[in-house]
N, CA, C and O of each residue as an XYZ file, in Angstrom:
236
protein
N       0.828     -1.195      0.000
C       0.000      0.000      0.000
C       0.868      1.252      0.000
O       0.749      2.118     -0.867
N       1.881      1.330      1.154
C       2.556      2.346      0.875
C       3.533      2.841     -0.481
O       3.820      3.996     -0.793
N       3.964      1.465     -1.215
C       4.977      1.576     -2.403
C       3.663      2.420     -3.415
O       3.873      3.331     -4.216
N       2.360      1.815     -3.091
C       1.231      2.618     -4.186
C       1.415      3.782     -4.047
O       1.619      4.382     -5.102
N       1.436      4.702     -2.628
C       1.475      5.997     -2.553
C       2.369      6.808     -2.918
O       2.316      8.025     -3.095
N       3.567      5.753     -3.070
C       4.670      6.462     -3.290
C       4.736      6.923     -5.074
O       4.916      7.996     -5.650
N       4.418      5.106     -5.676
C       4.329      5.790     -6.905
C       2.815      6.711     -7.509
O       2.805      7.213     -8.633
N       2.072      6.769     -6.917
C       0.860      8.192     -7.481
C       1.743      9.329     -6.908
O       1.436     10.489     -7.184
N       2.864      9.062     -6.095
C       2.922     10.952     -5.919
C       4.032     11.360     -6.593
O       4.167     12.544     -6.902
N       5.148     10.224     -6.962
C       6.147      9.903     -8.253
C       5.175     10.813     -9.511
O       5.168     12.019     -9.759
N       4.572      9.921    -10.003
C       3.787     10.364    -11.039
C       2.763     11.399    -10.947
O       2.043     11.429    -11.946
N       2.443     12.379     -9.915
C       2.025     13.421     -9.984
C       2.934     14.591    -10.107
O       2.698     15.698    -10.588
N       4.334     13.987     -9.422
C       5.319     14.950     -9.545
C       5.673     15.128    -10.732
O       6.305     16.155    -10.982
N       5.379     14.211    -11.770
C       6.323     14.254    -13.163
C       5.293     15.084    -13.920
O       5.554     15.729    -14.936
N       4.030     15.006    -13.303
C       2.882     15.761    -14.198
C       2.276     16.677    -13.629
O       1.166     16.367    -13.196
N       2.779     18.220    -13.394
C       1.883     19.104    -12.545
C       0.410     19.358    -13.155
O      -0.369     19.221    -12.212
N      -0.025     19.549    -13.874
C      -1.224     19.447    -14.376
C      -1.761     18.613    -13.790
O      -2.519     19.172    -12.997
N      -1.851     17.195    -13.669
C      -2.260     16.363    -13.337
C      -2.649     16.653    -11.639
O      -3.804     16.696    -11.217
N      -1.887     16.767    -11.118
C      -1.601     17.248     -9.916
C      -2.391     18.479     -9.226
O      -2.863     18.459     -8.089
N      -2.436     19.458    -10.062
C      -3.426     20.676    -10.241
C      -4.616     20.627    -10.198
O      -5.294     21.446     -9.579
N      -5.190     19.415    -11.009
C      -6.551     18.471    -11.259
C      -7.109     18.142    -10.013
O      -8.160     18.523     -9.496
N      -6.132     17.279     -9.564
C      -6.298     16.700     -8.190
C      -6.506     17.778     -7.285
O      -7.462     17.600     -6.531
N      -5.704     19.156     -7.101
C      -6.244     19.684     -6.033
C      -7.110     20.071     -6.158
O      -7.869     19.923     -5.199
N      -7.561     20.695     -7.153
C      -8.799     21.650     -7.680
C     -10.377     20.742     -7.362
O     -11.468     21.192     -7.009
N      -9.902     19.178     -7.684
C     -11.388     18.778     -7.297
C     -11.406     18.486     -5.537
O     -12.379     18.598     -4.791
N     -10.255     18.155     -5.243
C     -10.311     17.789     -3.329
C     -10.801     19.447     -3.140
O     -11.684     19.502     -2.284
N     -10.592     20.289     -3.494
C     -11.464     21.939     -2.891
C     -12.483     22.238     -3.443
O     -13.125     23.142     -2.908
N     -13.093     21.560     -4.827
C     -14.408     21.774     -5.255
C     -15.081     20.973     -4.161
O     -15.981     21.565     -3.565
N     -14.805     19.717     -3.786
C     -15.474     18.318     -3.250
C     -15.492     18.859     -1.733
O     -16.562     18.533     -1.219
N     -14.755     19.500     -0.936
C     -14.503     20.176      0.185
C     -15.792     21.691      0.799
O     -16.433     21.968      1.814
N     -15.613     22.137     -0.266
C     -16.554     23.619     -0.565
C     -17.670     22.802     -0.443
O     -18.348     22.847      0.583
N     -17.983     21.952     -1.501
C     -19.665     21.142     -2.056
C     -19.665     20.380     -0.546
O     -20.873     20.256     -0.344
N     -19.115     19.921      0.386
C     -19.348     19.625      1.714
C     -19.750     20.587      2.905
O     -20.543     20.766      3.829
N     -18.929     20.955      2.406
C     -19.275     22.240      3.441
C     -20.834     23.250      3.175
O     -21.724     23.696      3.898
N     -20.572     23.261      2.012
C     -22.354     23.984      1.381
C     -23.390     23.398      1.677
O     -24.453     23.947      1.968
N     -23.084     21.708      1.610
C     -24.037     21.059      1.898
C     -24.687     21.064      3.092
O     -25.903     21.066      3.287
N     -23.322     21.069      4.294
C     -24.028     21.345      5.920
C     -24.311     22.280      6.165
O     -24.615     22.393      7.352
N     -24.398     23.291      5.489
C     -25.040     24.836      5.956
C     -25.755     24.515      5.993
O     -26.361     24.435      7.061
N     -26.474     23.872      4.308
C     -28.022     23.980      3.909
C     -28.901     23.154      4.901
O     -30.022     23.474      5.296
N     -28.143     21.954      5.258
C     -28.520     21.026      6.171
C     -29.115     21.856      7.653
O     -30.127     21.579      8.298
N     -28.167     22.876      7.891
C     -28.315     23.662      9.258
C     -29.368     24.702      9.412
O     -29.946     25.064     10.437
N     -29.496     25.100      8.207
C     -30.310     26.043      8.105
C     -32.261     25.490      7.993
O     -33.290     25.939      8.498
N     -31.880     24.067      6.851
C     -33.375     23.830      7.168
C     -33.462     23.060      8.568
O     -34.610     22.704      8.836
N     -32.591     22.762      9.418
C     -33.033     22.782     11.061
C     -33.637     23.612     11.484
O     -34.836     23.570     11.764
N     -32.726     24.721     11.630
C     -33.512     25.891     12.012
C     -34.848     26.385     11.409
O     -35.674     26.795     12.225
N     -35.213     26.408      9.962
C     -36.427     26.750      9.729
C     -37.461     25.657     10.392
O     -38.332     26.037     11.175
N     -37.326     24.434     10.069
C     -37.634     23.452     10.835
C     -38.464     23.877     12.424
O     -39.656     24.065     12.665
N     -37.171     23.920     13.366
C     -37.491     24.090     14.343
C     -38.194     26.042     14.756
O     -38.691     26.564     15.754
N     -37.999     26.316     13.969
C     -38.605     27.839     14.000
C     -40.155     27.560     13.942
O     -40.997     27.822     14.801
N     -40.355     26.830     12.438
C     -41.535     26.034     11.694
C     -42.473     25.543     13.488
O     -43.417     26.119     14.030
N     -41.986     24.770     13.770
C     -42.387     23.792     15.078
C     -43.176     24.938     15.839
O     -44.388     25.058     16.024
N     -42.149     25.717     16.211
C     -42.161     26.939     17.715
C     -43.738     27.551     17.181
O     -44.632     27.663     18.020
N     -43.995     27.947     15.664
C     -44.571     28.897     15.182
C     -45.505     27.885     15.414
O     -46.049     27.901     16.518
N     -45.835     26.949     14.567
C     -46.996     26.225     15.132
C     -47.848     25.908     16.379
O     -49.076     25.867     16.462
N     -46.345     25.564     17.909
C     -46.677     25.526     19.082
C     -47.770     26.978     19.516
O     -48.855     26.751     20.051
N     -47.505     27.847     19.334
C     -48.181     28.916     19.463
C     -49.434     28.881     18.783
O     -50.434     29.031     19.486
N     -49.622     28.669     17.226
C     -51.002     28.564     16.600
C     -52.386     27.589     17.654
O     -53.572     27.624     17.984
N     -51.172     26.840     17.783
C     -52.472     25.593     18.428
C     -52.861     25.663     19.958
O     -53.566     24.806     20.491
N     -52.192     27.075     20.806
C     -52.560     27.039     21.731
C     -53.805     27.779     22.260
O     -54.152     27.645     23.433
């Protein structure tokens, strides 16, 4: 396993482009995670806002 790592980073070194590729999607794929748990956080909160607002209607 480790001789694998050694040669992908051999052969990223010989190809910066290649290499460039690679970072560019680990920070697209990173960002698109991170965007995702906002959105996740935020419909909690409407969610639980949603709830509160109701608790009040029905009392």
């Amino acid at each position: 396993m480790l001789d694998l790592g050694r040669k992908v980073v051999g052969a990223l070194r010989d190809h910066p482009l290649a290499l460039a590729l690679v970072v560019i999607n680990l920070l697209f794929l990173t960002g698109f995670g991170f965007m995702l748990r906002e959105i996740a956080r935020a419909v909690a909160r409407k969610d639980a806002l949603l709830a509160d607002i109701a608790s009040h209607c029905l009392r």
